[in-house]
TORVOSE-46877 format. One record per residue (C-alpha): residue number from 1; residue in three letters; z, y, x. Coordinates in steps of 0.1 Angstrom, whole numbers, padded with zeros to 4 digits. Layout:
    n  res     pz     py     px
  NUM  ALA      Z      Y      X
...
This chain:
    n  res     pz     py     px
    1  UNK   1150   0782  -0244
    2  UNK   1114   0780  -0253
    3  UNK   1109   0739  -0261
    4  UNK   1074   0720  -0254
    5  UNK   1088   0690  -0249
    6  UNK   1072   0670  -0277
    7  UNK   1035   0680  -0261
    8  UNK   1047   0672  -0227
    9  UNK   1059   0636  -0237
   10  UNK   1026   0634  -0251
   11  UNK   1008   0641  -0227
   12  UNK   1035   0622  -0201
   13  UNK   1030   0589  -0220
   14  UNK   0991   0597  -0220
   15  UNK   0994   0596  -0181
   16  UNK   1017   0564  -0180
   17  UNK   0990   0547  -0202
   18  UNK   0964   0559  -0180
   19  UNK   0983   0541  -0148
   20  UNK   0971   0507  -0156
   21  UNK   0938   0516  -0171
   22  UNK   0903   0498  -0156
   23  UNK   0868   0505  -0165
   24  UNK   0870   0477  -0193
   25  UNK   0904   0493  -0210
   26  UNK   0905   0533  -0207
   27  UNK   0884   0540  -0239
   28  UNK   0910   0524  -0259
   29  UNK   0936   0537  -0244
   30  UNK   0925   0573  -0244
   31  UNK   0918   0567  -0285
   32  UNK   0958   0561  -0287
   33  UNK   0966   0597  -0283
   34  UNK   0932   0619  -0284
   35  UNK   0919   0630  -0315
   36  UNK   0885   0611  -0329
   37  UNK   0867   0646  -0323
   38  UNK   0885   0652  -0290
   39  UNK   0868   0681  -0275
   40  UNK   0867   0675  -0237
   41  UNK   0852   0697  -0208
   42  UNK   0849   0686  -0170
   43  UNK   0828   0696  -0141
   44  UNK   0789   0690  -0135
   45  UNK   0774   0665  -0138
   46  UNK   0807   0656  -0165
   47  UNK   0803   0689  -0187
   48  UNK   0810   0688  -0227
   49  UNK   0816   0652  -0241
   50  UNK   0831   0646  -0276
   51  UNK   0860   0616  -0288
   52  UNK   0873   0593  -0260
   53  UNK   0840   0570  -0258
   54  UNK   0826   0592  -0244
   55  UNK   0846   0602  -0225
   56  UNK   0852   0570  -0205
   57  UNK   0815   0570  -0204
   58  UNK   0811   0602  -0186
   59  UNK   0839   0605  -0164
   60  UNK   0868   0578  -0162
   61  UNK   0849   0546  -0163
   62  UNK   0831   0552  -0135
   63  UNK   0857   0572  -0115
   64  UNK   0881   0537  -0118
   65  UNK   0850   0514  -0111
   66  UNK   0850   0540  -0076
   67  UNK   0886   0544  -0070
   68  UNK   0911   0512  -0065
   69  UNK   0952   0513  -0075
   70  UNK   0946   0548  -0086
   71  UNK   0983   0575  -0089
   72  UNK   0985   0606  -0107
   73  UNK   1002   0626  -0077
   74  UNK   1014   0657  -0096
   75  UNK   1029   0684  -0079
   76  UNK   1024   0709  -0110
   77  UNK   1034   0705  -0148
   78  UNK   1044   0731  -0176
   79  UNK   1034   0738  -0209
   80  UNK   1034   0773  -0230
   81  UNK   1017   0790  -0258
   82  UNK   0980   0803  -0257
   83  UNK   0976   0840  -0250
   84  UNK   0941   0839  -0254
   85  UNK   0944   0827  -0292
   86  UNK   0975   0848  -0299
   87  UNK   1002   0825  -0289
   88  UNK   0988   0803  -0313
   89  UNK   0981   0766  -0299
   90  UNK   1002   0746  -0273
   91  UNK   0988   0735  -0239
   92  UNK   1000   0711  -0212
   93  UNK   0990   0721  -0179
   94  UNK   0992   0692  -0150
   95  UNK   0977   0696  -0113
   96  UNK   0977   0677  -0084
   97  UNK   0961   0648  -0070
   98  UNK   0939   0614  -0088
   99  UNK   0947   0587  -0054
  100  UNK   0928   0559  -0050
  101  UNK   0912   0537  -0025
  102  UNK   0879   0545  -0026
  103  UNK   0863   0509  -0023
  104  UNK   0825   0520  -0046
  105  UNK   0804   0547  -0043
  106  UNK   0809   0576  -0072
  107  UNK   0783   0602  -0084
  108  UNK   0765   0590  -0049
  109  UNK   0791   0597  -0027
  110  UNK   0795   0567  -0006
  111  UNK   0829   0548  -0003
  112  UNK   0853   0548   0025
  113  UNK   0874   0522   0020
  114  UNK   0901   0543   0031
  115  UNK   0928   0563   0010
  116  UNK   0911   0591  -0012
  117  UNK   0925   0621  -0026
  118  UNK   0906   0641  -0059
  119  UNK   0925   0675  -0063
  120  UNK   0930   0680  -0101
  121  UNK   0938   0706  -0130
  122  UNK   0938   0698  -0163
  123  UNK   0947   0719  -0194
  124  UNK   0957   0692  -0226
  125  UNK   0960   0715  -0265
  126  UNK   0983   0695  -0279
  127  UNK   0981   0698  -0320
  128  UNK   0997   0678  -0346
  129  UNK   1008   0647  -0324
  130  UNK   0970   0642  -0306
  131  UNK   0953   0658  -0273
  132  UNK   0926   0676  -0296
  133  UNK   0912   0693  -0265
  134  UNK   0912   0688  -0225
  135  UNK   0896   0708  -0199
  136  UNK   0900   0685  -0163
  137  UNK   0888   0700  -0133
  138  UNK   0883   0682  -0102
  139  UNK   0872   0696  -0061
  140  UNK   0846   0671  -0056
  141  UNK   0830   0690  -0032
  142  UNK   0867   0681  -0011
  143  UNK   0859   0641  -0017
  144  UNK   0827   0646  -0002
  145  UNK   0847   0663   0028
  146  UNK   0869   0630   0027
  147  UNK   0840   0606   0027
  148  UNK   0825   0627   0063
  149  UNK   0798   0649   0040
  150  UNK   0795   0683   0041
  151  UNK   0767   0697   0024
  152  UNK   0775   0735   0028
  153  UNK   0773   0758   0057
  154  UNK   0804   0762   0072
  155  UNK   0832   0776   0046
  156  UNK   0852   0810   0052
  157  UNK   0889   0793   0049
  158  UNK   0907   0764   0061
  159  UNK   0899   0724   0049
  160  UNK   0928   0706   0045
  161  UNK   0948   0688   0014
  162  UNK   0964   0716  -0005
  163  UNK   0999   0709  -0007
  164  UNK   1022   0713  -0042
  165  UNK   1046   0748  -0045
  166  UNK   1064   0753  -0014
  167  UNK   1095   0754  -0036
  168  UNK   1093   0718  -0048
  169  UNK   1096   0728  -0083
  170  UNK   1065   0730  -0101
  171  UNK   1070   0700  -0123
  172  UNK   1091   0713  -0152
  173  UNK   1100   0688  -0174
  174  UNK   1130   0704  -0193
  175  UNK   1132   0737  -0215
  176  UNK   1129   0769  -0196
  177  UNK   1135   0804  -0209
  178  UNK   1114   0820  -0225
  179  UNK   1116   0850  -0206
  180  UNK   1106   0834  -0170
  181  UNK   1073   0821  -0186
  182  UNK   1070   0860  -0203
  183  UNK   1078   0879  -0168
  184  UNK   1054   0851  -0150
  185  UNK   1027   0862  -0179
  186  UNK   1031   0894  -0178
  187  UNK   1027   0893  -0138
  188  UNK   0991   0869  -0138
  189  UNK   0982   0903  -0161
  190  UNK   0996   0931  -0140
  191  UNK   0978   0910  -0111
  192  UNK   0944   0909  -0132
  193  UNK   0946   0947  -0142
  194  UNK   0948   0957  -0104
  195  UNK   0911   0941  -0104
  196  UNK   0899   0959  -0136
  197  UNK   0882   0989  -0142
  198  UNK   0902   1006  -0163
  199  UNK   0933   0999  -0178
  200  UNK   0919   0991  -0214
  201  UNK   0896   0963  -0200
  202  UNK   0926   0943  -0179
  203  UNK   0898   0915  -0175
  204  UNK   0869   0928  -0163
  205  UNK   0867   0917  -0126
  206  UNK   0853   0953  -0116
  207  UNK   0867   0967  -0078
  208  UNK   0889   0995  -0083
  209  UNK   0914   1005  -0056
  210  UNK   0896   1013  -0025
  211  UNK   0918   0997   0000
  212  UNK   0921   0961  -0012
  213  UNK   0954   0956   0008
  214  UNK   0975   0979  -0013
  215  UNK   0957   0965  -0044
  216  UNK   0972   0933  -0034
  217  UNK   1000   0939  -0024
  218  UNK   1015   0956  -0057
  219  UNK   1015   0921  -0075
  220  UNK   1017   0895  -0047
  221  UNK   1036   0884  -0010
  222  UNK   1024   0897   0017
  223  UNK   1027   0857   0030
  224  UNK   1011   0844  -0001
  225  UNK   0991   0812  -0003
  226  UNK   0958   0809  -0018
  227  UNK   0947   0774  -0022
  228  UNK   0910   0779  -0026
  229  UNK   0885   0753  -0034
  230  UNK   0864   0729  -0008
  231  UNK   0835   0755   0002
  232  UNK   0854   0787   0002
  233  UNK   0889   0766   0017
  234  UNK   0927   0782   0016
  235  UNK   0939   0809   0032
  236  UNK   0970   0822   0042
  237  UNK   0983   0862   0039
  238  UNK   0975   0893   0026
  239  UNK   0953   0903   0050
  240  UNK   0935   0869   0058
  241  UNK   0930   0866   0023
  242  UNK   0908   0893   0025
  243  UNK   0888   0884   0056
  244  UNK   0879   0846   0039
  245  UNK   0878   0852   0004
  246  UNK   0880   0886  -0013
  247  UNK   0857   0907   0010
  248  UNK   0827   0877   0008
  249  UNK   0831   0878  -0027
  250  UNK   0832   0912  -0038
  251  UNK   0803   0921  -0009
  252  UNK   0781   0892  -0013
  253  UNK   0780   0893  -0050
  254  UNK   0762   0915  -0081
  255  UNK   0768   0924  -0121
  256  UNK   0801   0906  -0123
  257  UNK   0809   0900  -0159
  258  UNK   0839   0884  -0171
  259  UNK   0833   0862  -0197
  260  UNK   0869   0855  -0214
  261  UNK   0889   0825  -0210
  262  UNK   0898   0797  -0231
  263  UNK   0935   0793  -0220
  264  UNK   0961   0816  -0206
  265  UNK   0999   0802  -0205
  266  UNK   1030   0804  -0185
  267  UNK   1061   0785  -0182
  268  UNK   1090   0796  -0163
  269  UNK   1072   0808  -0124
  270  UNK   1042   0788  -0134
  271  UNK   1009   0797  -0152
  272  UNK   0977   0800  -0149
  273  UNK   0945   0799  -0173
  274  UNK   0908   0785  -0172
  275  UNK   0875   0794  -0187
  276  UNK   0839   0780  -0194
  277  UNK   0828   0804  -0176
  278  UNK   0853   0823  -0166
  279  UNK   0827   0850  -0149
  280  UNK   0788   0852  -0143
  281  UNK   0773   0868  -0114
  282  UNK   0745   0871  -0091
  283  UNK   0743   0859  -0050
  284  UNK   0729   0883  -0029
  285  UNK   0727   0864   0002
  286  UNK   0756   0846   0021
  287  UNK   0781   0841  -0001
  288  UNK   0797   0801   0008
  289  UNK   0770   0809   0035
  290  UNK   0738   0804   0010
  291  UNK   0708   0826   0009
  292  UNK   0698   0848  -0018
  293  UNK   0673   0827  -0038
  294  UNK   0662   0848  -0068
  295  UNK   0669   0830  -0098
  296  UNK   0695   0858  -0109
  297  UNK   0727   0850  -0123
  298  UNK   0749   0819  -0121
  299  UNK   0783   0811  -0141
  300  UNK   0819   0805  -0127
  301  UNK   0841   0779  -0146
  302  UNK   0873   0788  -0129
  303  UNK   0909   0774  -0131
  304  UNK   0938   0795  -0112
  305  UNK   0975   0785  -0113
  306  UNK   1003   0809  -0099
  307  UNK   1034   0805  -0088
  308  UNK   1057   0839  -0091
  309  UNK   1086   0842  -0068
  310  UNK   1108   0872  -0080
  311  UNK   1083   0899  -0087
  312  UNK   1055   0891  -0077
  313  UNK   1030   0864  -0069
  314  UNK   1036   0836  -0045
  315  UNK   1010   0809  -0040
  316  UNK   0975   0808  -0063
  317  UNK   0956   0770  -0068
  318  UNK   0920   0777  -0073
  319  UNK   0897   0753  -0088
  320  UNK   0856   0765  -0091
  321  UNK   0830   0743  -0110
  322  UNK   0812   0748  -0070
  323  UNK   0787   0719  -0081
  324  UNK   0777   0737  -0119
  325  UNK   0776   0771  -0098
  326  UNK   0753   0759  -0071
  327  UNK   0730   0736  -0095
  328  UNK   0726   0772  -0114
  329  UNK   0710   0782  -0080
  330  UNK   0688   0757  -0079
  331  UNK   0708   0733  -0054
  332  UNK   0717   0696  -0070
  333  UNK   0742   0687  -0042
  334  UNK   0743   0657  -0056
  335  UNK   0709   0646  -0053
  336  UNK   0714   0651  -0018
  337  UNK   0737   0625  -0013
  338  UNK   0732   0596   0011
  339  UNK   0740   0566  -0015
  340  UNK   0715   0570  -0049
  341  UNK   0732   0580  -0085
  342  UNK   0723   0552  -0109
């Protein structure tokens, strides 16, 4: 057994905290169990923000002054070691949803007054009894969906609320062993080095195999899920998969580079990993449906968390920093909005 449990009751009682915070309160309580120098990353317009001040400034202050009687709706939590730093540092992975009535307008989306539903990852290091470093992405391009805005051309997949695993056990909150997490590792790489050029650069997102089906279909389900982000949507099968998601992306994009991640973990069938960026790239005219517009590349932060089922890969939760990635373009969705940022 492989045991995380301290960092997970960390993290845990950092949620439980979080449950009764308001505008006024959440500062303090994120100081209880973030270090003074916590290093924090979250999507555009959030970005990089250092100790919980700022935090609360940036992102949760204003989120809780939006959203009323707010739940954490997890429907994924594991922990593991960092691959990326040599198995170094301990994470705490938690996705799901941030529910709330949304009763104010936030980042100038305008308020519904209706049930509202912000689909979440975040990756917590955990290091000597203190969150020393947080990455939360959030779909806000899917609020704006919720709140009747759509400020993209129409997407390739389906909109919808992505569900949690269709197992019903991605919340792991006892010790696993250590091989599941390993084999579940092991398979996110297998799956990775299908995409790369060679074999002794497993992350460099270069086309190889010629027919993208039988690519696929060495490390995944031929009925897997891939819950995609709002303005590319989620798709279902091998071979739809490829119609809304892969073929745009590898067609109507140029120069790929991977750029490294930050995190890469697994625990039991669960893992996943995020960077900042993850991959930079070029449009060349309609990809998400957008024109090329000759301001040359633009970065990816990209979260993906896997599910394995036996060997191979069962359902995939995609998170893309869309917003960051368009502004790159030159297209401030936000500005756009009906109800003015302050």
């Amino acid at each position: 057994m492989v045991d995380f449990q301290a960092e997970k009751a960390l993290v845990l009682a950092q949620y439980e905290a979080m449950a009764g915070a308001t505008p006024e309160t959440v500062a303090s309580l994120l100081a209880e169990r973030t270090a003074s120098d916590w290093h924090w990353r979250g999507m555009h317009p959030f970005h990089e923000q250092r100790g919980p001040e700022a935090v609360a400034q940036a992102f949760w202050g204003p989120f809780l002054t939006a959203m009323a009687r707010v739940q954490r709706r997890q429907d994924i939590f594991f922990a593991g070691l960092n691959q990326i730093d040599g198995f170094r540092s301990v994470w705490v992975v938690s996705m799901g949803h941030l529910m709330g009535l949304f009763d104010a307008p936030f980042l100038g989306i305008p308020p519904t007054r209706k049930i509202a539903m912000l689909r979440y990852a975040e990756f917590n290091r955990v290091e000597g009894g203190r969150i020393v470093e947080t990455a939360l992405f959030c779909d806000l391009l899917h609020l704006m969906r919720q709140a009747g805005l759509n400020p993209l051309p129409p997407q390739t997949a389906a909109h919808l609320v992505p569900p949690g695993p269709a197992t019903h056990d991605g919340l792991i909150f006892r010790p696993q062993d250590g091989a599941e997490g390993e084999a579940t590792l092991d398979l996110i790489n297998r799956m990775i080095g299908d995409i790369a050029a060679n074999s002794n650069a497993p992350d460099v997102v270069v086309p190889r195999d010629p027919d993208p089906r039988d690519e696929l279909s060495r490390s995944w389900h031929d009925d897997m899920i891939w819950w995609g982000p709002e303005g590319i949507g989620a798709t279902y099968t091998i071979d739809r998969y490829i119609e809304q998601h892969q073929r745009p992306f590898r067609t109507q994009i140029k120069d790929r580079m991977f750029n490294g991640h930050i995190a890469k973990l697994a625990e039991g069938d669960y893992g996943g990993f995020f960077g900042w960026p993850n991959l930079t790239l070029t449009p060349t005219g309609g990809y998400m449906g957008l024109p090329a517009n000759g301001l040359g590349t633009a970065d990816m932060r990209v979260v993906d968390i896997y599910r394995r089922a036996g060997d191979k890969l069962a359902e995939n939760w995609v998170f893309i920093d869309m917003l960051h990635f368009l502004n790159m373009q030159g297209l401030d969705v936000l500005v756009r909005l009906p109800v003015a940022r302050p």
